[in-house]
C-alpha positions as CSV (number, residue, x, y, z in Angstrom):
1,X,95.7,204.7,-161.9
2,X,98.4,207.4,-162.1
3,X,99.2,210.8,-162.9
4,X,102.6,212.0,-163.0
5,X,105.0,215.0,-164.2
6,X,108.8,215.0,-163.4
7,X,110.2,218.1,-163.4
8,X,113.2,218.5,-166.4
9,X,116.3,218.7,-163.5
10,X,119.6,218.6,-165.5
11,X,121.5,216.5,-162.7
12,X,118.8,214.0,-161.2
13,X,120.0,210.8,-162.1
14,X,118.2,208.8,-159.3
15,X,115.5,207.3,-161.0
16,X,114.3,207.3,-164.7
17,X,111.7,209.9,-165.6
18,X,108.8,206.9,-166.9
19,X,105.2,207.2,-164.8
20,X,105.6,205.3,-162.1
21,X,102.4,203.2,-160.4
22,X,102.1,204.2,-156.7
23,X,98.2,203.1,-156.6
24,X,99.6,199.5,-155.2
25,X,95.4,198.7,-155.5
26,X,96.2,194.8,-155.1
27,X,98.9,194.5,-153.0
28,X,99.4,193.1,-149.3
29,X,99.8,196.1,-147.1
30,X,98.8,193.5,-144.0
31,X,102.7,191.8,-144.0
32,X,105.0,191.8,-141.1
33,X,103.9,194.8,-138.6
34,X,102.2,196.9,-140.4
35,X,98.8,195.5,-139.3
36,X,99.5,195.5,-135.4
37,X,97.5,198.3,-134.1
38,X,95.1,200.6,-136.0
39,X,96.3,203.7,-136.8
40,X,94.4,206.7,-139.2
41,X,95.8,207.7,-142.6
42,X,98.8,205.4,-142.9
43,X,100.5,205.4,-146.0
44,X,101.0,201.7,-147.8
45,X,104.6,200.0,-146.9
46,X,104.8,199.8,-150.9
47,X,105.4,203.4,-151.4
48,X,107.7,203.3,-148.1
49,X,109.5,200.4,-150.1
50,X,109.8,202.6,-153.3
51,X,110.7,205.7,-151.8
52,X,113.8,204.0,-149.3
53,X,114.8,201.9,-152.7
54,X,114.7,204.3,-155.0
55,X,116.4,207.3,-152.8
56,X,118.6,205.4,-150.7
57,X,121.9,203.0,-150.6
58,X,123.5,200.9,-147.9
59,X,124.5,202.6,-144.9
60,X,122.4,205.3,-145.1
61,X,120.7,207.2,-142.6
62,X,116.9,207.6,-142.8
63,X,114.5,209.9,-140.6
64,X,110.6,210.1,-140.4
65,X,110.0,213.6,-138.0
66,X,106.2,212.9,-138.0
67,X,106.7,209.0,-138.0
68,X,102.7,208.2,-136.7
69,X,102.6,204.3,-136.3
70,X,106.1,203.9,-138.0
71,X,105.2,202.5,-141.5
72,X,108.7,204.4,-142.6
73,X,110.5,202.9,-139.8
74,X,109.3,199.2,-140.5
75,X,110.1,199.2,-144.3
76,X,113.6,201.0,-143.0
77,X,114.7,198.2,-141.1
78,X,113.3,195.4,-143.6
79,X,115.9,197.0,-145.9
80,X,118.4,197.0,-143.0
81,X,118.9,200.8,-143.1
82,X,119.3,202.9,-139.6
83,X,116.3,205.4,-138.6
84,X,115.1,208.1,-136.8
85,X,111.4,208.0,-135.9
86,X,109.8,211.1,-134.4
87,X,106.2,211.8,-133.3
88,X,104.8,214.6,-130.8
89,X,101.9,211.5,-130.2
90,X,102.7,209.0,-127.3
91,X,100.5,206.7,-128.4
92,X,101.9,207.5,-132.0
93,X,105.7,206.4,-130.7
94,X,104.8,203.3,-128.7
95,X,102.9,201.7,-131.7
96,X,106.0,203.2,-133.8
97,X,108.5,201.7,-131.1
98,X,106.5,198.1,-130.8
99,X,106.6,197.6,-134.7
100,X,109.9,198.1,-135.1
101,X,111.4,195.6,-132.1
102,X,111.7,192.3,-132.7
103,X,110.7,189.8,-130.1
104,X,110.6,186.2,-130.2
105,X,107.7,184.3,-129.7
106,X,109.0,182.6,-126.9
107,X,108.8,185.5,-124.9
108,X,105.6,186.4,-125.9
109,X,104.4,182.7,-125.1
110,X,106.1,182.6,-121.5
111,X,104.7,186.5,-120.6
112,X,101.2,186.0,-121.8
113,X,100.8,182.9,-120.4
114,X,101.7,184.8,-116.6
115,X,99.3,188.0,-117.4
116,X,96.7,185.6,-118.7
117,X,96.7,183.3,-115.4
118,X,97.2,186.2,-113.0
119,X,93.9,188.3,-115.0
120,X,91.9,185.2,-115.2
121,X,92.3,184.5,-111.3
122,X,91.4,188.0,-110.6
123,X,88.3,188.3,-112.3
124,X,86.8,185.3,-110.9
125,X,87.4,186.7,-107.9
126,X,85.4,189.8,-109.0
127,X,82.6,187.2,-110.3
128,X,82.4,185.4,-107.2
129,X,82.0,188.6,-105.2
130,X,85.5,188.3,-103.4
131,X,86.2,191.5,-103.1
132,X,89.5,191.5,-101.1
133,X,91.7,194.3,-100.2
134,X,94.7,193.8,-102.8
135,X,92.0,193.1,-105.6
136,X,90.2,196.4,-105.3
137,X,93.7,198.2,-105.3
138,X,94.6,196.1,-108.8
139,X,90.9,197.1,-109.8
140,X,91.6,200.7,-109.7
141,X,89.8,202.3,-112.0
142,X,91.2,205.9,-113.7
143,X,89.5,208.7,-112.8
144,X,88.2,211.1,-116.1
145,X,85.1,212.6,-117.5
146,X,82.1,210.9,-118.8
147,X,84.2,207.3,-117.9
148,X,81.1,204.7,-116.6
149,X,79.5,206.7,-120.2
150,X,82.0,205.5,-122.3
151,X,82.7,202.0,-120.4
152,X,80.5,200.0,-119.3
153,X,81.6,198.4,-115.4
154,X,82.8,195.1,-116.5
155,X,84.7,196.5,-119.5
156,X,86.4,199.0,-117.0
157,X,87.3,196.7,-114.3
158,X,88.4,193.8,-116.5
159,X,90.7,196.6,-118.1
160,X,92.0,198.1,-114.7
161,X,92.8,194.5,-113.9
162,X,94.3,193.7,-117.0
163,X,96.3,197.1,-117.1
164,X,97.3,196.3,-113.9
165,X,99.1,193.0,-114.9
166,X,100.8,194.3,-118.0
167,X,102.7,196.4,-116.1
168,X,103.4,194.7,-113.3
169,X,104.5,191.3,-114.5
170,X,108.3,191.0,-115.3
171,X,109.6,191.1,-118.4
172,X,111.8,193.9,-121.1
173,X,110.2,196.4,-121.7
174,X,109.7,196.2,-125.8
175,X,108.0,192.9,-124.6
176,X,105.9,194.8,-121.9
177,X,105.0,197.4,-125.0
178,X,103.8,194.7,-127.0
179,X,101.4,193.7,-124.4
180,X,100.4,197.3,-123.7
181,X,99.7,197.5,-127.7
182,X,97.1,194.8,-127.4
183,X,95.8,196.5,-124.7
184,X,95.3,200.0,-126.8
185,X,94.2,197.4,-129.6
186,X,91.2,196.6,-127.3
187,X,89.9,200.3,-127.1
188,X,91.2,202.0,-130.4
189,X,89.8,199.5,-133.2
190,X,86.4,199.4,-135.1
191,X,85.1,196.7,-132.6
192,X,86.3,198.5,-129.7
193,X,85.6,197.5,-126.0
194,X,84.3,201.1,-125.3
195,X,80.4,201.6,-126.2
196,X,82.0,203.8,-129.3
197,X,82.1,203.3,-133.0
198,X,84.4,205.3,-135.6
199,X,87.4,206.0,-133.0
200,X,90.1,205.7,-135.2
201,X,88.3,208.4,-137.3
202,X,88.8,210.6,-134.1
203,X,84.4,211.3,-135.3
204,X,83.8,208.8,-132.5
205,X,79.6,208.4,-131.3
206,X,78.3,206.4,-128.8
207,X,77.1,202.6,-129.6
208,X,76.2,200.6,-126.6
209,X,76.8,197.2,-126.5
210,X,74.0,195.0,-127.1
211,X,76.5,192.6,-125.1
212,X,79.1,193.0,-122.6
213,X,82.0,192.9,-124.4
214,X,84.0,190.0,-123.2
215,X,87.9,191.9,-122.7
216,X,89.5,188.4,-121.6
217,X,88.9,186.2,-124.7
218,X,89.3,189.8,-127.2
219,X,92.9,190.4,-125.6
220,X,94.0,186.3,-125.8
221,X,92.2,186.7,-130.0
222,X,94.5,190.3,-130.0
223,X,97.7,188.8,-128.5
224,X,97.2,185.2,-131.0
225,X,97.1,188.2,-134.4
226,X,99.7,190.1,-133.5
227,X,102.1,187.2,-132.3
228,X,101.4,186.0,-135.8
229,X,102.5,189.3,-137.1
230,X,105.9,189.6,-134.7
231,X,107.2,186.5,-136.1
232,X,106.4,187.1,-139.7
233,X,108.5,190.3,-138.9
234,X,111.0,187.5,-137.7
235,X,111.5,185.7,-140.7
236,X,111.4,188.5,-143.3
237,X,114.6,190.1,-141.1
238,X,115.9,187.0,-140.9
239,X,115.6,185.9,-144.5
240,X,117.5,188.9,-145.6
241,X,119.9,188.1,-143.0
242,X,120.2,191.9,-142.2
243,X,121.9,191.7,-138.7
244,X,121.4,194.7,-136.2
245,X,120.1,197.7,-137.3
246,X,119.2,201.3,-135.3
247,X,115.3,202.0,-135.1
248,X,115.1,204.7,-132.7
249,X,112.1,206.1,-132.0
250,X,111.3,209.1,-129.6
251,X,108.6,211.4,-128.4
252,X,109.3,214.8,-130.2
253,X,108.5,217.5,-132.2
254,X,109.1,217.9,-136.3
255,X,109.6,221.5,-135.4
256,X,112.6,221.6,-133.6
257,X,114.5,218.3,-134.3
258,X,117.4,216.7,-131.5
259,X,119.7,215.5,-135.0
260,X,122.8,217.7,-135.9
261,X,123.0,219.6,-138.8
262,X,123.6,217.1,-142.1
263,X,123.1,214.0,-140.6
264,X,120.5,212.3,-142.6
265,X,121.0,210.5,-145.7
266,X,116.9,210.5,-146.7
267,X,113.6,212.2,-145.4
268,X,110.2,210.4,-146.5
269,X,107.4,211.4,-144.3
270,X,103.6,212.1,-144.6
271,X,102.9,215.3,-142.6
272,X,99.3,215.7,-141.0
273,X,96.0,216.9,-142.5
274,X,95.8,220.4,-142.0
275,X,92.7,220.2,-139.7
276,X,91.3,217.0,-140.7
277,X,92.2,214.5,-138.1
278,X,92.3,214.8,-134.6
279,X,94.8,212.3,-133.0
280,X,94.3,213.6,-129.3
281,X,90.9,212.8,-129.9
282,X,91.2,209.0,-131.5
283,X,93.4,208.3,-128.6
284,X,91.5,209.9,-126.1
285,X,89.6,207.0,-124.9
286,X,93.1,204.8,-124.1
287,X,95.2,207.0,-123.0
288,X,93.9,207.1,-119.3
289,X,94.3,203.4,-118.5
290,X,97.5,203.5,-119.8
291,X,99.2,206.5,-118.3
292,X,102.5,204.6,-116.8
293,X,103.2,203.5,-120.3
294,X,102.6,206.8,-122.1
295,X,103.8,209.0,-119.3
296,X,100.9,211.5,-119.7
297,X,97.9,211.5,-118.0
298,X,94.2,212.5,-119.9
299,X,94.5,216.2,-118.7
300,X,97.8,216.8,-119.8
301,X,97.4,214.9,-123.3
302,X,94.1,216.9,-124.2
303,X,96.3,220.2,-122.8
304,X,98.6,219.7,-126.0
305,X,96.2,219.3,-128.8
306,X,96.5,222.6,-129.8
307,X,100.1,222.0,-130.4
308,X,100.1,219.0,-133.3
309,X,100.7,220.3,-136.5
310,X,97.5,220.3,-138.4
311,X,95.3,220.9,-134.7
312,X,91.8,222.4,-135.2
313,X,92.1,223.8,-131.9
314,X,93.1,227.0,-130.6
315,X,92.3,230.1,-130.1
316,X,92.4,233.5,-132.7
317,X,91.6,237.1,-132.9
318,X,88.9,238.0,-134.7
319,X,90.7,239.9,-137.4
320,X,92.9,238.1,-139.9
321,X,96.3,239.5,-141.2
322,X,99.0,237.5,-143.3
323,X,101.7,236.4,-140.7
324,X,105.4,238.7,-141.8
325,X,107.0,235.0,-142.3
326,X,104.3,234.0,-145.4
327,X,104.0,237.7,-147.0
328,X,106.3,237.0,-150.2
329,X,104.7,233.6,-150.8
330,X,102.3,234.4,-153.3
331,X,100.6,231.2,-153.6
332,X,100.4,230.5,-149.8
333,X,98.9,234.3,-149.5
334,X,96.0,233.8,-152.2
335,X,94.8,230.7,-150.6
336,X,94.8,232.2,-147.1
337,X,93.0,235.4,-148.1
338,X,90.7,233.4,-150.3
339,X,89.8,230.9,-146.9
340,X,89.8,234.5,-145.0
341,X,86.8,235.3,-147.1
342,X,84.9,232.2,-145.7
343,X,85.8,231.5,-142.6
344,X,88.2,233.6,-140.4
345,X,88.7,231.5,-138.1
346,X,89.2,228.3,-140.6
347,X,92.1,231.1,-142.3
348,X,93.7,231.4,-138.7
349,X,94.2,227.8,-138.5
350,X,95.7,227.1,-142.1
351,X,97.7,229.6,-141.8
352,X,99.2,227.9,-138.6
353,X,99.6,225.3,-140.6
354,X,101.5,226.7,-142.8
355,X,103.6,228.0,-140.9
356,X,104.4,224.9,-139.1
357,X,105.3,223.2,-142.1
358,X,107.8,225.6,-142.6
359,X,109.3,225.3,-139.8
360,X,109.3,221.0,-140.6
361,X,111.0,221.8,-143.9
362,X,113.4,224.1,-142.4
363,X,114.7,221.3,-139.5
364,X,114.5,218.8,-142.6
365,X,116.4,220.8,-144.8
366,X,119.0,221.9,-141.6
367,X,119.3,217.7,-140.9
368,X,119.4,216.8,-144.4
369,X,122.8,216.4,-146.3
370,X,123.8,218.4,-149.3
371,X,122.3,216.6,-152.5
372,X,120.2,214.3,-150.8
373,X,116.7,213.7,-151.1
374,X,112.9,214.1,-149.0
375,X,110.2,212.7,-150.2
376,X,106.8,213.8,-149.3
377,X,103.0,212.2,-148.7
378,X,100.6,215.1,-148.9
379,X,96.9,215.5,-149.8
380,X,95.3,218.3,-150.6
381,X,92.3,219.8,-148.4
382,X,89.0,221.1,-149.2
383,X,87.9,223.7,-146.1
384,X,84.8,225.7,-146.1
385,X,84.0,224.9,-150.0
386,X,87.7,226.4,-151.0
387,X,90.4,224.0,-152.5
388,X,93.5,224.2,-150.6
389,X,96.6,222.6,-152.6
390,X,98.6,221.9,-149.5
391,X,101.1,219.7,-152.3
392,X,101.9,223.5,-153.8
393,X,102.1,225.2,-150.9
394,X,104.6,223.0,-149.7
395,X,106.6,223.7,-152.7
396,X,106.9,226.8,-152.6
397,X,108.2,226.4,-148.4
398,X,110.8,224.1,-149.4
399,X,112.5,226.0,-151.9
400,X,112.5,229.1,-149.3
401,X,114.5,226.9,-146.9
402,X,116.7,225.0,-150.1
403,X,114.9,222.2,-151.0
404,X,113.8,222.3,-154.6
405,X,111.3,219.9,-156.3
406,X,112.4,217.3,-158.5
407,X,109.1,215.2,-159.3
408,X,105.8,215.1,-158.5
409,X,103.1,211.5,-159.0
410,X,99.2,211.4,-158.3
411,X,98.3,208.5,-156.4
412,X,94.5,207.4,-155.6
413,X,93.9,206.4,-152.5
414,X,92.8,203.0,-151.8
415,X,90.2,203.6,-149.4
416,X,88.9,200.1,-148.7
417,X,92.7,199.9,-147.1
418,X,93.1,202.9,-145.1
419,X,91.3,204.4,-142.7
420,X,90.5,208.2,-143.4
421,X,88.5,211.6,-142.2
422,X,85.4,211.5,-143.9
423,X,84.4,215.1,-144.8
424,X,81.4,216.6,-146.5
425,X,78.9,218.9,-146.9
426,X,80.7,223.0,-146.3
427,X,84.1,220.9,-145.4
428,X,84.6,219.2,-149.0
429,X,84.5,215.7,-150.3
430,X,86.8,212.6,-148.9
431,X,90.1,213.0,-149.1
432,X,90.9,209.9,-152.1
433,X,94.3,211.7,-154.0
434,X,97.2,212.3,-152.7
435,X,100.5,213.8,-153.9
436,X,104.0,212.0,-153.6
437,X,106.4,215.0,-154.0
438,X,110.4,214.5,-154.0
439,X,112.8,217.4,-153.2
440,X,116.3,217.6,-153.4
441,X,118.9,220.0,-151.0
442,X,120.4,222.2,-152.6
């Protein structure tokens, strides 16, 4: 089901001005790479597909500044169009990164088969009580809070051991990603290794294993799904014969993009809940075993919560003021006073929100060539019983910084499909519209 309005703009000649379906209830949102790691509040490829169709034409440029698993970045290169894919998450950018390289089977075959014999013959060492000197050091376990809690001693040696040989058997790098994926995939996922339940939610609670979870065979069943999805990435490249294309992906932040001024031919992104969903704390549970990968270490990747856009964290004074750079925003202001009313501190952190969202729409509008088009996935919030229309607000930021709304579609949220925040009672109901918005630079 859709709602839509287009907004009567003399010169838009893009796309007709007929309701368009964006539900995409039925369709396969499993195909190529989209499937290979779990990932909270991805967007389907369809609307990827129709945004990058309908807004785009050959040689252009595309860039996704909060990129999360890449969805943008996938459907980009399936349509043989260069990217940019940004994301202040390093778990964010190697899943990004991983779906977007293609790697031949072959490979796979030839480097799983080393990790697997090299793992295998190191934990029956464990099992037979060999305990040798080079087989505690590859059994190093990390060191972080509340760790023999969270995983059991098995789990966490057969990990350190199988850690260990992902990154030290040779191979490229992308390939050597790939692995390190199905390693994540192991931890972060609804049956994970960990005794934990809802992690992708980043609402994780304890669940103990009624049995030892057995990492070995999960990571050879991981590796067998995902290979399947690699090469059906493969063929559909191949198919359309599209030749080499730039992906590049990169850890960095929406607020202060490293592209020169009217670069990019086409923005389509879907910026974070404001307050909803905790990345730092969906990933928290992988991030220590695979710190050489994601150059961060558990300390230092908790440190920077506070700094994703849409963070519950921080810290306020008690009094709340409208921040100089929102005062003439008059829809912005009565939605901030209004959440002021309920919760101070809940009006301190929206109101960073907003704030960093207008910083995003400047850099997008500073990137973004004259007469182009970004197109937006927002959904609305509902904080301390008060209805925050994040898809207005947004509005009204970009045309401060140029960028003037064109058309606007409902879209109902498939929720057997997508994994989202589920939020109740004084927080609001779960999030199940969403708003497609489309600006154009002035």
């Amino acid at each position: 089901m859709l709602h839509s309005f287009d907004l009567p703009i003399s010169d838009f000649n893009k796309t007709s001005f007929t309701p368009v379906d964006l539900s995409f209830e039925k369709s396969n949102t499993l195909y190529a790479t989209h499937s290979l790691h779990a990932y909270a509040a991805k967007f389907p490829p369809q609307l990827a597909q129709y945004g990058l169709k309908t807004y785009t034409s050959p040689g252009d440029v595309v860039l996704d500044p909060m990129a999360g698993s890449g969805t943008t970045l996938v459907e980009a290169r399936l349509q043989g169009l260069a990217a940019f894919g940004y994301d202040i998450d390093p778990v964010a950018c190697l899943i990004a990164q991983t779906k977007c390289h293609l790697i031949q089977d072959a490979e796979i075959e030839t480097a799983y088969q080393e990790i697997a014999a090299l793992f295998q013959a190191d934990l029956k060492l464990v099992e037979n009580g060999n305990a040798v000197e080079e087989l505690a050091q590859r059994a190093t376990l990390p060191e972080f809070a509340n760790r023999d809690y969270w995983f059991s001693p098995p789990v966490a040696t057969s990990l350190a051991l199988l850690g260990y040989h992902i990154q030290h058997t040779p191979m490229s790098q992308p390939l050597r990603n790939f692995f390190w994926l199905a390693f994540s995939s192991l931890i972060l996922a609804k049956n994970s290794v960990a005794n934990a339940r809802d992690i992708i939610h980043s609402r994780h609670h304890f669940r103990q294993h009624v049995q030892v979870p057995d990492v070995a065979a999960k990571f050879t069943q991981r590796v067998g799904k995902m290979r399947k999805q690699m090469a059906d990435f493969n063929q559909r490249c191949q198919d359309k014969d599209l030749g080499a294309v730039s992906i590049q992906v990169a850890q960095k932040d929406a607020r202060s993009l490293p592209l020169a001024d009217d670069s990019v031919d086409f923005v389509l992104t879907s910026p974070p809940y404001a307050t909803a969903l905790n990345y730092p704390r969906a990933h928290f549970l992988a991030v220590p075993w695979m710190g050489e990968v994601l150059g961060t270490n558990l300390n230092d990747y908790k440190a920077n919560a506070p700094n994703y856009i849409g963070s519950e964290q921080g810290r306020f004074n008690r009094e709340f003021a409208i921040r100089p750079e929102l005062a003439s925003l008059s829809q912005t202001c009565a939605i901030l006073q209004q959440l002021a009313g309920q919760s101070l501190r809940h009006a301190h952190l929206i109101q960073r929100y907003f704030i960093d969202m207008q910083q995003v729409l400047g850099e997008i509008s500073r990137v973004l060539k004259s007469g182009k088009y970004v197109m937006l996935v927002v959904c609305p919030s509902h904080i301390r019983k008060v209805d925050v229309p994040t898809q207005r607000i947004l509005v009204e930021l970009g045309r401060e910084v140029g960028l003037d709304l064109i058309v606007q579609h409902e879209r109902f949220i498939d929720k057997s499909k997508r994994v989202l925040p589920y939020i109740q009672g004084a927080f609001g109901n779960r999030m199940n519209l969403e708003f497609v918005l489309v600006f154009k630079k002035q």
